[in-house]
C-alpha positions in Angstrom: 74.1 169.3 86.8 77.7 169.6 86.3 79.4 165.8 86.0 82.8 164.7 88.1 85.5 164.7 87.6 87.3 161.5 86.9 91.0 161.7 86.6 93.0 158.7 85.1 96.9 158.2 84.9 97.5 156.3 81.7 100.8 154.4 80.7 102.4 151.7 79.4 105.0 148.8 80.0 107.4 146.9 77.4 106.0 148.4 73.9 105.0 146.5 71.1 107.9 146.3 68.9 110.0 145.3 71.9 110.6 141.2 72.8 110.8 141.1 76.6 107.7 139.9 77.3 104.2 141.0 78.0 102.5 144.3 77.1 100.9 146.1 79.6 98.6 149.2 79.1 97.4 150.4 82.7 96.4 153.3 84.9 95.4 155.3 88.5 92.2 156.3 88.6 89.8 158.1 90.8 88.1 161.4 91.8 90.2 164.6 91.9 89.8 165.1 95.1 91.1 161.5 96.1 94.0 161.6 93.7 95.1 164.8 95.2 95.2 163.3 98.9 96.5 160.2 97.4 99.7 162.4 95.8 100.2 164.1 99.4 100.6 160.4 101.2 103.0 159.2 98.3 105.4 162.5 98.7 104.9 162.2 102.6 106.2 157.9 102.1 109.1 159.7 100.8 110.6 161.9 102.8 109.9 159.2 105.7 112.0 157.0 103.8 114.7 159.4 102.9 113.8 159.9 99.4 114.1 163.3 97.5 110.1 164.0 96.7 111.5 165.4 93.2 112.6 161.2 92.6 111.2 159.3 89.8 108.9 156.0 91.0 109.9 153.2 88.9 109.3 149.9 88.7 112.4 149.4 87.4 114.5 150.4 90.3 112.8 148.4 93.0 115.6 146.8 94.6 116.7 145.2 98.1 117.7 148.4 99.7 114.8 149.9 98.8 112.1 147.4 99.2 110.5 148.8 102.2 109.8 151.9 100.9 108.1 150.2 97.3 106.3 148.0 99.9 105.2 151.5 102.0 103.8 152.9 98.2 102.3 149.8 97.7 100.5 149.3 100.7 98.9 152.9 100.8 97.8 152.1 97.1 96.0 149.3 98.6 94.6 151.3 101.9 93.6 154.5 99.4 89.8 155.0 99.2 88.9 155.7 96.1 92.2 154.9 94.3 92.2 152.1 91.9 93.7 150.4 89.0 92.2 149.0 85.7 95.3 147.1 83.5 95.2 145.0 80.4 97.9 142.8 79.8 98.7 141.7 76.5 101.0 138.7 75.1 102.4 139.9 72.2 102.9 136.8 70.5 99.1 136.7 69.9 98.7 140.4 68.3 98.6 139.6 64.4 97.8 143.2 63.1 98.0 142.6 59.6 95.4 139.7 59.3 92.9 142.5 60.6 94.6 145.0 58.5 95.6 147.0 61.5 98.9 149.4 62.5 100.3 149.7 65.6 98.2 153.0 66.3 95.2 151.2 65.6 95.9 148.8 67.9 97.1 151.0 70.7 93.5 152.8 70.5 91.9 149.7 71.1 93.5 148.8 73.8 93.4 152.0 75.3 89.6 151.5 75.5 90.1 148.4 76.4 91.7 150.2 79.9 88.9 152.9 79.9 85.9 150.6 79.2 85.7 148.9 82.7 86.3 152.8 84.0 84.2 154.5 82.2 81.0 151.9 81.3 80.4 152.2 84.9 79.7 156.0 85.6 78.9 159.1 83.7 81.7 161.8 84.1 84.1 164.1 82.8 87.2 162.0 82.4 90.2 163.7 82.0 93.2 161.7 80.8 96.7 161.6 81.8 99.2 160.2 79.4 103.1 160.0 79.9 105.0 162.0 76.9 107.9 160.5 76.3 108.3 162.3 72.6 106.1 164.6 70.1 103.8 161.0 69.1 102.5 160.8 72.6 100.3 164.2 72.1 99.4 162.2 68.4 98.6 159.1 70.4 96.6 160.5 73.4 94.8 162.5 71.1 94.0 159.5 69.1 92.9 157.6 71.7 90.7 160.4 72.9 88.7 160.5 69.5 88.2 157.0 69.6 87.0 156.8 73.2 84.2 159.8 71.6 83.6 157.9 69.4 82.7 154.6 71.0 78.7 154.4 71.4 79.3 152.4 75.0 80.8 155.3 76.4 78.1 157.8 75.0 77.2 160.0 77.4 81.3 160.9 79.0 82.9 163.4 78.7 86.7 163.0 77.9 89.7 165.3 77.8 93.4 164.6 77.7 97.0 165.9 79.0 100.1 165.1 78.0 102.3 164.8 81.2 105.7 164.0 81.9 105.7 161.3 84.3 109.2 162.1 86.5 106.9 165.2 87.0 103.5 163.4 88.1 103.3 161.2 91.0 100.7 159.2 90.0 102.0 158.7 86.1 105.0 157.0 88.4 102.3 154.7 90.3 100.5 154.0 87.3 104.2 152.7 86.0 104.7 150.9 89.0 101.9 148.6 89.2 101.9 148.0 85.2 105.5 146.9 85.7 104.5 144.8 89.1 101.9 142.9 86.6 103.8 142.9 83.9 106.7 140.5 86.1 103.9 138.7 87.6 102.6 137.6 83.9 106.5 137.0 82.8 108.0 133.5 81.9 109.5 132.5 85.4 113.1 132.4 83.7 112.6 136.3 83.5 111.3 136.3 87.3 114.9 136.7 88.9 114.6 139.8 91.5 113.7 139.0 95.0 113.0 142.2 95.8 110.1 142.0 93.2 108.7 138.8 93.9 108.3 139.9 97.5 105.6 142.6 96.2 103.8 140.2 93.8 103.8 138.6 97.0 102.6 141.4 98.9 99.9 142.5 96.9 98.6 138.8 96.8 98.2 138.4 100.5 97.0 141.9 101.2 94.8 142.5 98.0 93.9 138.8 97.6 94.0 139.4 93.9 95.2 136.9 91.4 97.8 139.2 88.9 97.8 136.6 86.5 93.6 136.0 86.2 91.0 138.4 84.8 88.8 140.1 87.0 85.3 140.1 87.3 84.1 143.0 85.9 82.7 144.7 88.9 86.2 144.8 90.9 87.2 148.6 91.2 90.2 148.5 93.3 92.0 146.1 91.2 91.0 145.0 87.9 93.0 142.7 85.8 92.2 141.8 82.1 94.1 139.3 80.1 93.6 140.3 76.7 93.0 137.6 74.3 92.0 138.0 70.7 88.6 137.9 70.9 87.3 141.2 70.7 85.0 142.2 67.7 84.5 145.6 66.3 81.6 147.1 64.3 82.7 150.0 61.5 86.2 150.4 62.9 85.0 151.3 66.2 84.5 149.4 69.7 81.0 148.3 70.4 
């Protein structure tokens, strides 16, 4: 019997090397056929908002005059069967790669299946993986992380395949930036918390979702699930276990 597909937009929020608080390694996920009707509703949000369909969703230009349409996107996230999101959030103070003799790839991997575990450890599909290339060491990276995730004897059993996307191309690369960035801000220190705008849709997504963005999830939660990395994690022969 041939498996599902699974398709999962994967991306990333305020690297490693970069002090402006915390990490975030998140993504979209769902069937195809759900993140294809999910696309339509996000281009049809739009145009009802006057919005060329061709614009880049980021959550780095939410602003006053354009709250009601981040709070449209937002709220048809929330109403989408079948759509969900799985982020880890990471403080960066607390990664110390070189006491487990780790490099920044390393790490990346691991947190990558970190994302995919709570997806994948729950069904057996095909998988196939969406990254954001930003430069020629995305393909290196989503590659990586896709040997790892074969690797990883949890996951036995999945099958998984990646793409290299650009994400001012791919709708739901833009969505999967959107809500890394809204958790992101909702994990910040509150002296970095200064847009109104974007408190109103931590707001939002707490009354309407009634999920905490700065608490883990229990495992089970699909729609939204949240987990605060700590370093705690323990790996057998280099790989996840």
């Amino acid at each position: 019997m041939e498996k599902s597909e699974i398709r999962v937009y994967l991306d990333e929020t305020r690297h490693l090397k970069v002090n402006d608080g915390p990490m975030v390694l998140g993504g979209i996920w769902g069937p195809k056929d759900n993140c294809i009707s999910f696309n339509k509703r996000i281009q049809m949000i739009k145009i009802r908002h006057g919005i060329p369909t061709n614009q880049e969703l980021k959550w780095t230009k939410v602003s006053p005059a354009k709250i009601e349409y981040y709070k449209d996107v937002l709220i048809s996230f929330l109403n989408e069967p079948n759509i969900n999101y799985r982020g880890v959030i990471i403080d960066k103070k607390l990664i110390n790669n070189k006491l487990y003799n780790l490099t920044d790839d390393d790490f990346y991997y691991r947190m990558q299946y970190l994302v995919m575990r709570n997806i994948a450890s729950h069904r057996v599909a095909k998988y196939r993986l969406f990254f954001d290339y930003k430069d020629t060491w995305s393909n290196h990276r989503a590659s990586g992380t896709v040997d790892y995730l074969k690797k990883t004897s949890r996951l036995a059993g999945n099958d998984f395949e990646f793409q290299p996307l650009r994400s001012d191309d791919v709708t739901l690369l833009q969505i999967a930036d959107f809500l890394n960035g809204l958790f992101a801000y909702a994990n910040s220190n509150s002296s970095q918390q200064v847009s109104e705008a974007k408190k109103e849709l931590v707001k939002l997504l707490e009354e309407i979702s009634g999920v905490c963005p700065t608490c883990n999830s229990p495992s089970a939660s699909e729609k939204i699930n949240i987990l605060i990395w700590q370093p705690k994690v323990t790996f057998k022969n280099g790989l996840a276990s």
